[in-house]
LONU-119481 format. One line per 3 residues: number of its first residue (from 1); for each residue x, y, z of N, C-alpha, C. Coordinates in Angstrom, 2 decimals, decimal comma. Example, Ala and Ser with C-alpha at 12.3 -4.5 7.8 and 13.67 -1.06 7.14 Angstrom:
BEGIN
1 = 13,19/-5,69/7,80/12,30/-4,50/7,80/13,20/-3,30/7,80  12,85/-2,25/7,08/13,67/-1,06/7,14/12,90/0,03/7,87
//
This chain:
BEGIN
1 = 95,46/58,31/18,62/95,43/59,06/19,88/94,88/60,46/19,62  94,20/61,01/20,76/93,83/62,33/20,62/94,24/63,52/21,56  94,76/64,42/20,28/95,19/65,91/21,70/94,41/66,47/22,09
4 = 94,76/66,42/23,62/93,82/66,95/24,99/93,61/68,35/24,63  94,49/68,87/24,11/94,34/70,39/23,74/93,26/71,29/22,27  93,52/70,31/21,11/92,57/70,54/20,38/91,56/69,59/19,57
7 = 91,83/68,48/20,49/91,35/67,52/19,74/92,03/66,62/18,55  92,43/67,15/17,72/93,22/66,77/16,60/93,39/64,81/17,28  92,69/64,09/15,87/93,58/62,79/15,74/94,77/62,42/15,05
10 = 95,41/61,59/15,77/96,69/60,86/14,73/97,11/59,57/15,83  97,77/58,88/14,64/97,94/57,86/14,95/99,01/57,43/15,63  100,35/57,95/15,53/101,67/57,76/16,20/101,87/59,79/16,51
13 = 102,95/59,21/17,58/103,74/60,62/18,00/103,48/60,94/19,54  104,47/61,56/19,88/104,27/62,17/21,14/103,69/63,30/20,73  103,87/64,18/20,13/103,30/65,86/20,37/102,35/66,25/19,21
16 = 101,12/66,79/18,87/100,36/67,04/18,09/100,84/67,89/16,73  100,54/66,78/15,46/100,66/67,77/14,89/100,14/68,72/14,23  98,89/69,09/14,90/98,36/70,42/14,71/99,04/71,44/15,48
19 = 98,69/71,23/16,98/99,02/72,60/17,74/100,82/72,27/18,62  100,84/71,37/18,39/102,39/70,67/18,92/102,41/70,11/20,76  100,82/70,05/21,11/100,70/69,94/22,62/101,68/68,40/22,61
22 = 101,91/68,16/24,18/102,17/66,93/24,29/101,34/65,75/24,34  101,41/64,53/23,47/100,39/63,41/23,87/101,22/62,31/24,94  101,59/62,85/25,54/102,28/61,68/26,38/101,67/61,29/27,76
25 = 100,38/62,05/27,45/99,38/61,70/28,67/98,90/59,50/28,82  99,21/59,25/27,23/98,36/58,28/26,59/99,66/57,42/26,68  100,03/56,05/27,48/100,84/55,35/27,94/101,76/55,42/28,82
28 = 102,85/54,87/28,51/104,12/55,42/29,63/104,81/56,49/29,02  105,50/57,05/29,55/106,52/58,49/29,49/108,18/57,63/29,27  108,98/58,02/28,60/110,09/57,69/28,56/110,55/57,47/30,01
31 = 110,30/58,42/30,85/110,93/58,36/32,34/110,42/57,31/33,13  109,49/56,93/32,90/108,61/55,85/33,47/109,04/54,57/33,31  109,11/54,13/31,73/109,56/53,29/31,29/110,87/53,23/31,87
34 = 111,75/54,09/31,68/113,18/54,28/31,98/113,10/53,26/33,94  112,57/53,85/34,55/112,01/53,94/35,83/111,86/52,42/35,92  111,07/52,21/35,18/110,49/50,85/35,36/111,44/49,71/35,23
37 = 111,95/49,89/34,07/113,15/49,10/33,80/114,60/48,84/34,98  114,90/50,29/35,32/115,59/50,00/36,63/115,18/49,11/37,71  114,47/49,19/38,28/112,91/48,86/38,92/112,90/47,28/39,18
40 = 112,79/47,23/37,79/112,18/45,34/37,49/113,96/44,88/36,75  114,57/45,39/36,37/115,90/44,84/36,10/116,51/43,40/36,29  116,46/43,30/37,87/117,00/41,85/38,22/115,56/40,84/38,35
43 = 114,68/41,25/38,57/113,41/40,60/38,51/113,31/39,39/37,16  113,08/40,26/36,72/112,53/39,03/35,37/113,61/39,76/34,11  114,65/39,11/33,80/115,11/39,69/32,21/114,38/39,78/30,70
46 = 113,60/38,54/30,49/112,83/38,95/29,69/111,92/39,95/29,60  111,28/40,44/30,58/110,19/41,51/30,93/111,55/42,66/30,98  112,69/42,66/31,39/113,37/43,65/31,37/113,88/43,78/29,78
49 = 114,25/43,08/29,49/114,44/43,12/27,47/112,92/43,99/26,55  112,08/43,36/27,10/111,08/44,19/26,50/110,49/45,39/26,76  110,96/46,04/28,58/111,13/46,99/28,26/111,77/47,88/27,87
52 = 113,36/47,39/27,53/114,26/48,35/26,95/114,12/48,31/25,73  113,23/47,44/24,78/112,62/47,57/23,53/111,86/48,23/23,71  110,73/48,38/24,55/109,40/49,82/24,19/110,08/50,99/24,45
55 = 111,23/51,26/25,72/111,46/52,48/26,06/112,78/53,25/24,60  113,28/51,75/23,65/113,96/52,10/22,68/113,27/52,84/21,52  111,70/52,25/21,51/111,08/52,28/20,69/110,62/53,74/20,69
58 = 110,06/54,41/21,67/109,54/55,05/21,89/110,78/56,72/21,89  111,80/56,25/22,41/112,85/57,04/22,04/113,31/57,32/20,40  113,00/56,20/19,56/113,32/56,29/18,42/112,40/57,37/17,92
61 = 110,56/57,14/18,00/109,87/57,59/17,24/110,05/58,66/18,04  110,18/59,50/18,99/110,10/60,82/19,50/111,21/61,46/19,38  112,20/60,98/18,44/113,29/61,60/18,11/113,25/61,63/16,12
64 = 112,51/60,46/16,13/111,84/60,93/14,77/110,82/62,08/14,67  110,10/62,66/15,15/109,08/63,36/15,97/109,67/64,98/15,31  111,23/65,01/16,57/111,77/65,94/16,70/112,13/66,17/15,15
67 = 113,18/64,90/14,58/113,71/65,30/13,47/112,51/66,00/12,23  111,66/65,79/12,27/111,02/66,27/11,15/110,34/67,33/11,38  109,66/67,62/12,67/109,60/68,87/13,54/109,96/69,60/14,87
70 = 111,46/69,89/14,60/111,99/70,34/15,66/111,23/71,43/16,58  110,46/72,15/16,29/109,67/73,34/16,83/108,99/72,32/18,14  108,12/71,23/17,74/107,95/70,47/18,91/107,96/70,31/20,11
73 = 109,79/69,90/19,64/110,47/69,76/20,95/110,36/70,52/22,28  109,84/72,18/21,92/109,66/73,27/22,62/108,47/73,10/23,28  107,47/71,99/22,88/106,34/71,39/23,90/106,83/70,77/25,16
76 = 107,71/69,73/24,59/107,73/68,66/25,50/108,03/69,14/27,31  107,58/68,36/28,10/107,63/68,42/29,46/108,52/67,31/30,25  108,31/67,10/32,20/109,11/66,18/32,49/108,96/65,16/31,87
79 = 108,15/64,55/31,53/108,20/63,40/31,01/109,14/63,16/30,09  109,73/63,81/29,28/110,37/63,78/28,38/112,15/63,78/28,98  112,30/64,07/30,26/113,78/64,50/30,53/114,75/63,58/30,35
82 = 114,19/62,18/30,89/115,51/60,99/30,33/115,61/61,40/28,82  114,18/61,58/28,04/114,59/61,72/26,41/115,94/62,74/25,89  115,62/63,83/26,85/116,60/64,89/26,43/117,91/64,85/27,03
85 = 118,12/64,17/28,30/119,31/63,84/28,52/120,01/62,87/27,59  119,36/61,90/27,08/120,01/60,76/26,18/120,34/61,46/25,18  119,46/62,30/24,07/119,61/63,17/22,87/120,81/64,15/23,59
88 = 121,00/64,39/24,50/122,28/65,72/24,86/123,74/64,57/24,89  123,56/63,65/25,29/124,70/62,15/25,38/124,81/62,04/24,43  124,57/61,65/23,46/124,50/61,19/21,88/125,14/62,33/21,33
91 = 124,67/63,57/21,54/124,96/64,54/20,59/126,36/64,80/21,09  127,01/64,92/22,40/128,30/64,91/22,43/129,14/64,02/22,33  128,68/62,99/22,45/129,52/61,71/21,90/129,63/61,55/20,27
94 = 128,53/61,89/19,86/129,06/61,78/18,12/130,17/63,07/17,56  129,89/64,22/18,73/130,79/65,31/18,69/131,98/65,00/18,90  132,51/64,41/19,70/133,53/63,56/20,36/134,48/62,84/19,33
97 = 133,28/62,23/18,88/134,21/61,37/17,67/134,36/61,32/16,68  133,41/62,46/16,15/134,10/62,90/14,36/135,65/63,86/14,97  135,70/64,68/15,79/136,94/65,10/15,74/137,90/63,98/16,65
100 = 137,78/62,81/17,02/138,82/62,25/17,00/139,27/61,33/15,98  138,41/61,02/15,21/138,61/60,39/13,79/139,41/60,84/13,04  138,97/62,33/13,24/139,69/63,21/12,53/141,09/63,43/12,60
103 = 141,42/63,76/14,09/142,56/63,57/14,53/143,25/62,39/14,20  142,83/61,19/14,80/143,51/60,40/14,16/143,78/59,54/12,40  142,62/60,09/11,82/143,02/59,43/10,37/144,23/60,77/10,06
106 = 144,32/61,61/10,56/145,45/63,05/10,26/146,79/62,08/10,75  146,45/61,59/11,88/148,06/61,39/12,71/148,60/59,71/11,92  147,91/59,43/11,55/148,27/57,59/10,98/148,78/57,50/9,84
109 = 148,07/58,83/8,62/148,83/59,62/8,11/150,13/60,05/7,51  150,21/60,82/8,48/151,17/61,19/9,01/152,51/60,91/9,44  152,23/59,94/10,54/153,29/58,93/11,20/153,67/57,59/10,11
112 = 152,72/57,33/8,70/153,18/56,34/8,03/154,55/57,03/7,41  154,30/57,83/7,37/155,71/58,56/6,69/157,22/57,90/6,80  157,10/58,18/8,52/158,19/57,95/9,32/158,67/56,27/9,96
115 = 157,17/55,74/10,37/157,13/54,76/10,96/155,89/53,68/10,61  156,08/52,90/11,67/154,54/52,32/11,56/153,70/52,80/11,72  152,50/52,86/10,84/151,01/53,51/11,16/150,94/53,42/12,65
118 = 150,49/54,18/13,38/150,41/53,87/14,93/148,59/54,59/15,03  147,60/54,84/15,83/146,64/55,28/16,03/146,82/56,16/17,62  145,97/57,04/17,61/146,17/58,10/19,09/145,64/57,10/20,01
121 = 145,87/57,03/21,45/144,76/56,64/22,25/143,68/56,89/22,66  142,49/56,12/21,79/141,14/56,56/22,09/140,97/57,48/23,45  140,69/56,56/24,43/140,63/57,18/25,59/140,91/58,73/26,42
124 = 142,06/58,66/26,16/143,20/60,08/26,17/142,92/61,51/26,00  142,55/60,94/24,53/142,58/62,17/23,18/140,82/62,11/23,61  140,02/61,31/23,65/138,79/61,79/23,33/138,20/62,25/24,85
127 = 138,35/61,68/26,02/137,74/62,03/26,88/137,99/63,69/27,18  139,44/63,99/26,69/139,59/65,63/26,60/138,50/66,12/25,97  138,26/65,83/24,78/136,96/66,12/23,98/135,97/66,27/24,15
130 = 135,47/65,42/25,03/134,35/64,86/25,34/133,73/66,51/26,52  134,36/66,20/27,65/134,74/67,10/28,58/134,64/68,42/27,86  135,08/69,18/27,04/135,06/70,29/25,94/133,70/70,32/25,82
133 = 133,08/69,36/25,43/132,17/69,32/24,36/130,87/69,56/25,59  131,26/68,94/26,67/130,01/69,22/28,23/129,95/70,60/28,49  130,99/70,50/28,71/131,29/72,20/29,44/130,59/73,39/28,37
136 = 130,84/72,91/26,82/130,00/74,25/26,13/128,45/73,71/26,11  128,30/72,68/26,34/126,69/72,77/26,41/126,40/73,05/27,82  127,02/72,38/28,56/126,35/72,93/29,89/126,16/74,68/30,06
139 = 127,59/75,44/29,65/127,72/76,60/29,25/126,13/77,16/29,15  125,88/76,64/27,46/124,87/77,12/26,75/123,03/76,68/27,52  123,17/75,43/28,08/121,99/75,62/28,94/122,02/76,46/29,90
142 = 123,03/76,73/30,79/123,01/77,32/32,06/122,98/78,53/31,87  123,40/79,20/30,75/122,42/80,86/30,15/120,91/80,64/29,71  120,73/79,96/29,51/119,30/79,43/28,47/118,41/79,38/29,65
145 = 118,81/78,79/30,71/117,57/78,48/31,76/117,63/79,74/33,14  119,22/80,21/33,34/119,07/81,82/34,04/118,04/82,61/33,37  118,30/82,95/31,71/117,49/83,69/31,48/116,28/83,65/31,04
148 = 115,61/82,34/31,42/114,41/82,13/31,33/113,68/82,32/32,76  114,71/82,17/33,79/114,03/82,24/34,93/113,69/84,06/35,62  114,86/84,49/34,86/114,74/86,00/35,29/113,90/86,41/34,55
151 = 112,97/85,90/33,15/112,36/86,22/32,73/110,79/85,89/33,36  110,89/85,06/34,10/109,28/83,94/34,74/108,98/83,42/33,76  109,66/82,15/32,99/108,68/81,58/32,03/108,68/80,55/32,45
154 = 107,79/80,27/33,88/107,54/78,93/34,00/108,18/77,47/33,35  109,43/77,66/33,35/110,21/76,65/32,95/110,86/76,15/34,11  110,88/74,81/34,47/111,64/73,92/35,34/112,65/73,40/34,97
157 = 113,64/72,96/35,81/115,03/71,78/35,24/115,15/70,94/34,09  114,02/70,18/34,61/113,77/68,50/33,88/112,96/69,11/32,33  111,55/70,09/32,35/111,13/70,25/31,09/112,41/71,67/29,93
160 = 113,14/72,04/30,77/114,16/72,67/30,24/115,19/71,82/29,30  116,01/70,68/30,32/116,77/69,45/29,24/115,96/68,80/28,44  114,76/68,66/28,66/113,90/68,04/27,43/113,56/68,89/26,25
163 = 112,99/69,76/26,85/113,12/70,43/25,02/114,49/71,14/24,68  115,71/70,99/25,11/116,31/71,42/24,98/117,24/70,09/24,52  117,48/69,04/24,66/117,66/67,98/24,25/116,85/67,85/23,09
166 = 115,65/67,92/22,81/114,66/67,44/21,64/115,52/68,60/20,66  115,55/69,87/21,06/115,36/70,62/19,33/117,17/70,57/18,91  118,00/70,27/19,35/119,17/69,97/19,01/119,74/68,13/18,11
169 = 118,34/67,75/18,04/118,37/65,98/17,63/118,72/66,10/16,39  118,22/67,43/15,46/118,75/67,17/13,79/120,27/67,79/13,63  120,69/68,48/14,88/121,98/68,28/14,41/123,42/67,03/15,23
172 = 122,80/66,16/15,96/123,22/64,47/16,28/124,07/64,27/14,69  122,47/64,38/13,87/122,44/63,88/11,98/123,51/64,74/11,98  123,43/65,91/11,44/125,35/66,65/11,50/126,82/65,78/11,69
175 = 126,18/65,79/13,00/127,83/65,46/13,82/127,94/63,80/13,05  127,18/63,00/12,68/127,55/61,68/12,08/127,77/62,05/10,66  127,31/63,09/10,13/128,47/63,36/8,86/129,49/63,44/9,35
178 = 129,38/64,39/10,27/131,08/64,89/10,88/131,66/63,66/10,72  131,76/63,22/11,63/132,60/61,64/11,92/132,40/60,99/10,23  131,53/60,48/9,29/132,38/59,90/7,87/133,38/61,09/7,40
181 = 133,10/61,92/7,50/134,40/63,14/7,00/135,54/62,98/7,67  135,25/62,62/9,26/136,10/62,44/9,71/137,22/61,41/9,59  136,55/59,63/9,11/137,18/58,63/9,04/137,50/58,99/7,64
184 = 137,33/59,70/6,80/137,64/59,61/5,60/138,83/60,87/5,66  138,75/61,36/6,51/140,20/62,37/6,60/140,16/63,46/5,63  138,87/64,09/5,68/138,39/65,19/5,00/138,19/66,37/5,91
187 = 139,38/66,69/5,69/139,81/67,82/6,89/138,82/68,90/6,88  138,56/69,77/5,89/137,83/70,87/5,03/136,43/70,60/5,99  135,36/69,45/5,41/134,42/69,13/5,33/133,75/68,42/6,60
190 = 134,88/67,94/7,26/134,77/67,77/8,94/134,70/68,98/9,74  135,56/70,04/9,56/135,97/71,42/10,39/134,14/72,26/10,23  133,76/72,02/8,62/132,73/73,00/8,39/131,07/72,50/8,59
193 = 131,16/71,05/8,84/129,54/70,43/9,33/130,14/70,85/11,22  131,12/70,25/11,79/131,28/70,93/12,83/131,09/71,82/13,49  131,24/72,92/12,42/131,40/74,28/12,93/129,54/75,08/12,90
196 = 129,39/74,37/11,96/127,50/74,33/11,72/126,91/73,69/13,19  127,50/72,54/13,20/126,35/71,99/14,57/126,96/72,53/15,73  128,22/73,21/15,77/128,75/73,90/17,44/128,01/75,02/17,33
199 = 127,65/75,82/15,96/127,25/77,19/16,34/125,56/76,97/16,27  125,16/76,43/15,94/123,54/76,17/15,99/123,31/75,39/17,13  123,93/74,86/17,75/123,41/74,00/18,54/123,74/74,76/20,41
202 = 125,01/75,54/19,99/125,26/76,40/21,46/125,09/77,81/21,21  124,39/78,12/20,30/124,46/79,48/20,18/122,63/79,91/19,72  122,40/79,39/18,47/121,43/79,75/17,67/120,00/79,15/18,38
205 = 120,15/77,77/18,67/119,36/77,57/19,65/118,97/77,67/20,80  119,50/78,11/21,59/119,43/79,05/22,88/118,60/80,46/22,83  119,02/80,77/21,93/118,48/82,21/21,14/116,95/82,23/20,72
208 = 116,87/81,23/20,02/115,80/81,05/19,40/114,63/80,34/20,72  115,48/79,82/21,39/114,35/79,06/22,80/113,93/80,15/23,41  114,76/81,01/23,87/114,10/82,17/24,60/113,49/82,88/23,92
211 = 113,44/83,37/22,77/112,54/83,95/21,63/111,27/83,25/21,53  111,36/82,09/21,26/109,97/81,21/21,27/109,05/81,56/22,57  109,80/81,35/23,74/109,09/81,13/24,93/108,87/82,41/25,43
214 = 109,36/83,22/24,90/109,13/84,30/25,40/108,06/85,24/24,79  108,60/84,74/23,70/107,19/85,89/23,02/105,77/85,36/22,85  105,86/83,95/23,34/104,40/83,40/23,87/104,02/83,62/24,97
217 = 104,85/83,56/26,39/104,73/83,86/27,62/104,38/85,45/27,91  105,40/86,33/27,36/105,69/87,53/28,29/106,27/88,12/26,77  104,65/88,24/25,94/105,03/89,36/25,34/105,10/90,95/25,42
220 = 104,82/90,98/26,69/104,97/92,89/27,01/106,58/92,48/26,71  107,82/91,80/27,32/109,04/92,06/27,65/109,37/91,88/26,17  110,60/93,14/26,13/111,41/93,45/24,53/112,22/91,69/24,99
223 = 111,70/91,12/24,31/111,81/89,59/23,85/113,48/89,31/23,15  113,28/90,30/21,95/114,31/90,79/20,94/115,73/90,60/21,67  116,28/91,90/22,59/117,17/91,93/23,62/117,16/91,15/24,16
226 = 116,99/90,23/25,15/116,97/88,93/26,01/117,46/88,08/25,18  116,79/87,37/23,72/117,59/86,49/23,07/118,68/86,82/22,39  119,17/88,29/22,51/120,52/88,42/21,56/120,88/88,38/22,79
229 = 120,94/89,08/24,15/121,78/88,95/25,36/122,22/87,02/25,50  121,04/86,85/25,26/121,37/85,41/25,81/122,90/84,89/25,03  122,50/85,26/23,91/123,92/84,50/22,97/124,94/85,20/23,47
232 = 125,11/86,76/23,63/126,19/87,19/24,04/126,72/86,71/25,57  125,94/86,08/26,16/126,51/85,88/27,89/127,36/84,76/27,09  126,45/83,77/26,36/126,97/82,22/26,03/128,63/82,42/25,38
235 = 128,62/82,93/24,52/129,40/83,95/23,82/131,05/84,12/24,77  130,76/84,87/25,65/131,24/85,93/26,92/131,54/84,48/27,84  130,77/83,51/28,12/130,89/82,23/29,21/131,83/81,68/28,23
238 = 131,77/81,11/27,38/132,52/80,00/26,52/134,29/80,73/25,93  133,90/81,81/26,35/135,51/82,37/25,92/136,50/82,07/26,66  135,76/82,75/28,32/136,35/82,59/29,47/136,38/81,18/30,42
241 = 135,34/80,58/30,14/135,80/79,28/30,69/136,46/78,47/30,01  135,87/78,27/28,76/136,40/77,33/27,59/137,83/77,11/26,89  138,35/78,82/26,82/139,72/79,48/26,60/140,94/78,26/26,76
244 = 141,01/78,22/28,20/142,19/77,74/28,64/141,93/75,98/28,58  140,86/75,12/28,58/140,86/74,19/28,52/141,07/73,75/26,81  140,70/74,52/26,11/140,39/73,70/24,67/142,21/73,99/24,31
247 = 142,64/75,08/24,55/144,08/75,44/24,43/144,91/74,01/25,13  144,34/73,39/26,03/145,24/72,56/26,60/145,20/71,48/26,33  144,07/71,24/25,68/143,53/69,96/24,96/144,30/70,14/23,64
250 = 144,60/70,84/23,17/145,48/71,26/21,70/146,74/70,67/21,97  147,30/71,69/23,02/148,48/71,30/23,50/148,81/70,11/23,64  148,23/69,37/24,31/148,66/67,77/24,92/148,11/66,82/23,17
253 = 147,59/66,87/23,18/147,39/66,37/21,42/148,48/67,22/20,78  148,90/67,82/20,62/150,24/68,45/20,08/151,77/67,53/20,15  151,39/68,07/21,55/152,93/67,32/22,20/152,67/65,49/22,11
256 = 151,51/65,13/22,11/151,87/63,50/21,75/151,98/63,32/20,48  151,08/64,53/19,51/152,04/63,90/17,76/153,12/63,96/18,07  153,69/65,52/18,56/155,46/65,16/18,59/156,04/64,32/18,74
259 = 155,75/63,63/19,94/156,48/62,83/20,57/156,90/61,40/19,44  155,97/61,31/18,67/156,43/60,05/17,58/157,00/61,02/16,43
//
């Protein structure tokens, strides 16, 4: 395939890797596919199987794409938004469940002491989590895309969750260490890949998006300030909203170890 932008050939990829344009001019778009598949669903299943194989396929290699050049991701457009919504799903769900692994290889533990091994209730314990884990990303986009808009950088909704979904994909890889640390009840080593992909992924990257886009767009504006503001709103949002829910999520996971 060839980029519209400088020409450059290659053979696989969504985005060039010379200048990083998008090639997704050249077939279907994840959303399309996505689209299509809804679409034709009850129609024909086989034709629906194969397209949730191309639209798998195509998700795989553009997340391979990302992983080896995250900078990329900062191309991608709508086309890409089912991609980045799925990569933002994934990434809190694997978030989700290294710390409930965690939690529970701690509590089974624990409770063998006393009683029968017992396990937490998935459900319970993780959807608290889960919920946690929305709210600081939503948090962290919903500064990321205010202050792109007060800035004018021609950024929309849909190409916002897409590259914003894409450059957060190498730390997914993180959070699935997280979780073997987690089933392995490596308290230490779960807390500190964690604490790597919460602060790079809601903090450092946000920072760095508006830095990118900005100092390509609207380099008259002190660029500098805007991306440290940005972290401090995120910062300032996640204290005050986040505060009282993650405290209560402690709590109620508290009070049900007690309770055995």
């Amino acid at each position: 395939m060839r980029c519209p932008n400088c020409d450059n050939e290659q053979s696989s990829g969504k985005f060039c890797g010379v200048c990083g344009s998008s090639l997704g001019t050249e077939g279907n778009s994840n959303s399309e596919v996505a689209a299509a598949y809804v679409n034709g669903a009850h129609d024909n299943p086989a034709m629906s199987m194969d397209k949730v194989k191309q639209f798998s396929g195509e998700y795989g290699q553009t997340s391979l794409d990302f992983l080896k050049r995250p900078v990329s991701a900062l191309q991608a457009n709508e086309s890409s938004f089912v991609q980045g919504i799925i990569s933002l799903f994934i990434y809190m769900v694997t978030f989700t469940l290294s710390i409930y692994f965690l939690v529970n290889t701690l509590f089974k533990q624990a409770s063998g002491f006393f009683m029968e091994s017992q396990s937490l209730p998935f459900f319970a314990v993780s959807s608290r989590i889960f919920v946690v884990s929305l709210i600081g990303v939503s948090i962290s986009f919903a500064v990321l895309f205010l202050v792109s808009i007060i800035l004018n950088l021609s950024l929309n909704l849909k190409s916002g969750v897409a590259q914003y979904g894409g450059i957060i994909t190498p730390f997914v890889g993180v959070n699935l260490l997280a979780i073997v640390f987690g089933l392995s009840g490596a308290i230490a080593l779960t807390v500190a890949t964690l604490c790597i992909s919460t602060f790079f992924t809601l903090l450092i990257v946000p920072t760095l998006f508006i830095y990118h886009h900005g100092i390509t767009k609207m380099p008259e504006k002190n660029i500098f300030y805007w991306s440290t503001g940005t972290t401090l709103s995120i910062l300032l949002l996640s204290y005050l909203i986040g505060r009282g829910m993650v405290i209560s999520t402690l709590r109620d996971i508290e009070s049900f170890i007690n309770f055995f």
